[in-house]
C-alpha positions in Angstrom: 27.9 -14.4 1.0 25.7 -17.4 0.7 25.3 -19.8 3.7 27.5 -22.9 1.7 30.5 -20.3 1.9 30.0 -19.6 5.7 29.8 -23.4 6.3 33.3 -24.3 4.2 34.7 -21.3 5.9 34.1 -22.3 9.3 35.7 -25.7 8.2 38.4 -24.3 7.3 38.9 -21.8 9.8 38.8 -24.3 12.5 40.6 -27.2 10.8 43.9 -25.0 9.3 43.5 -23.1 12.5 43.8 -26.2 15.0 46.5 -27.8 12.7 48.4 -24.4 13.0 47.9 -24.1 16.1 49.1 -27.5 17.3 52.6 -26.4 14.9 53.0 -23.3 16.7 52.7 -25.0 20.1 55.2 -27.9 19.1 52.1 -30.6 19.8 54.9 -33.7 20.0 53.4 -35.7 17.0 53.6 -32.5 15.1 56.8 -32.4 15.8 57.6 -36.4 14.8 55.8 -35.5 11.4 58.1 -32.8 10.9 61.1 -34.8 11.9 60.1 -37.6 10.1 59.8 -35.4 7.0 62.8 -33.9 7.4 61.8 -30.3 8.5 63.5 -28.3 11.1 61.2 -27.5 14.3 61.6 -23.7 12.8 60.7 -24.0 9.1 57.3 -26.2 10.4 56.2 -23.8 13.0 56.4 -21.1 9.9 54.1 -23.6 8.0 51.9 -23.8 11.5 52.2 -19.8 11.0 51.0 -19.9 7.3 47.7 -22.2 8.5 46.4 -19.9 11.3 47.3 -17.0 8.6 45.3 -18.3 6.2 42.6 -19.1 9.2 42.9 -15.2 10.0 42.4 -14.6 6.6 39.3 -16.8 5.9 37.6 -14.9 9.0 38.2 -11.8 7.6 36.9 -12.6 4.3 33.8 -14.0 5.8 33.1 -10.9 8.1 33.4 -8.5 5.2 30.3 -9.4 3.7 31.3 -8.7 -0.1 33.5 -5.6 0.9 37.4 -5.2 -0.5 38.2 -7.5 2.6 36.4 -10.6 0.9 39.7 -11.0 -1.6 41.9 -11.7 1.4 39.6 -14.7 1.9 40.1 -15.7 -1.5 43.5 -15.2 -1.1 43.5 -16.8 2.1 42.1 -20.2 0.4 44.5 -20.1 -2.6 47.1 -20.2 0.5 45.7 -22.9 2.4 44.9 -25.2 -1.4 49.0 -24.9 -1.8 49.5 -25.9 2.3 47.0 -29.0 1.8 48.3 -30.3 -1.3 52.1 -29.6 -0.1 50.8 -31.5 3.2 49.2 -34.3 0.7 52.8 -34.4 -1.4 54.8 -35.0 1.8 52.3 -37.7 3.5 52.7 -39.4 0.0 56.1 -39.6 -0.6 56.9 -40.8 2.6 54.5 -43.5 2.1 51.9 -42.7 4.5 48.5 -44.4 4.1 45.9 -42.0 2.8 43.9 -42.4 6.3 47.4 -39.9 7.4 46.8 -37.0 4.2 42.7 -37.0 4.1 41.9 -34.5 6.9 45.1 -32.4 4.1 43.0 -33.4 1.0 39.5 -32.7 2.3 40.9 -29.2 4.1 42.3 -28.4 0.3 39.2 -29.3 -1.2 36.9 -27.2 1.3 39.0 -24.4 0.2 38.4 -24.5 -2.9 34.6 -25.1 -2.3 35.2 -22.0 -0.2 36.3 -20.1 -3.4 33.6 -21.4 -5.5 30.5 -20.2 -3.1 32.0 -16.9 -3.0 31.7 -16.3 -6.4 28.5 -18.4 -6.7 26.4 -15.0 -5.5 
């Protein structure tokens, strides 16, 4: 795995995984975004669930160093694209400023940097 790949991963590992994280905890302005979009405190802790998943997975897929183990991180970032542009969809539509979806847009498109300096070998 080529060092572009470690240094997307990393990004990603630590910015899905602090985002999660911060869900899973019930951080109180996660917990205004989630009322504000309508979600129930369960349903967006299983989101905060899904980022430090796809965190996990990412770690894995580095650490396997081109074993079977390397799809999950692939599969990992195809996870955390759909999170970040779901994330960007709901900023959006409830008229957020894009200062309130970048840190969701530039986390969806490290992961799919992620994906392309895996297979860029």
């Amino acid at each position: 795995m080529n060092v572009l790949a470690w240094i997307t991963g990393i990004v990603l590992i630590a910015g899905f995984g602090m985002a999660g994280a911060g869900k899973l905890m019930g951080q109180q302005m996660m917990k205004d975004t989630a009322k504000r979009f309508g979600f129930k405190d369960s349903q967006f802790q299983m989101l905060g669930g899904a980022e430090v998943a796809g965190a996990a997975g990412i770690l894995v897929g580095l650490f396997s160093d081109g074993r079977d183990l390397e799809l999950l991180g692939l599969l990992a970032a195809v996870g955390l694209i759909l999170v970040g542009l779901g994330a960007v969809f709901f900023h959006r539509k409830f008229g957020d400023e894009p200062k309130d979806f970048a840190p969701a847009l530039m986390l969806a498109v490290a992961a799919v940097l992620y994906i392309v300096f895996i297979g860029a070998r």
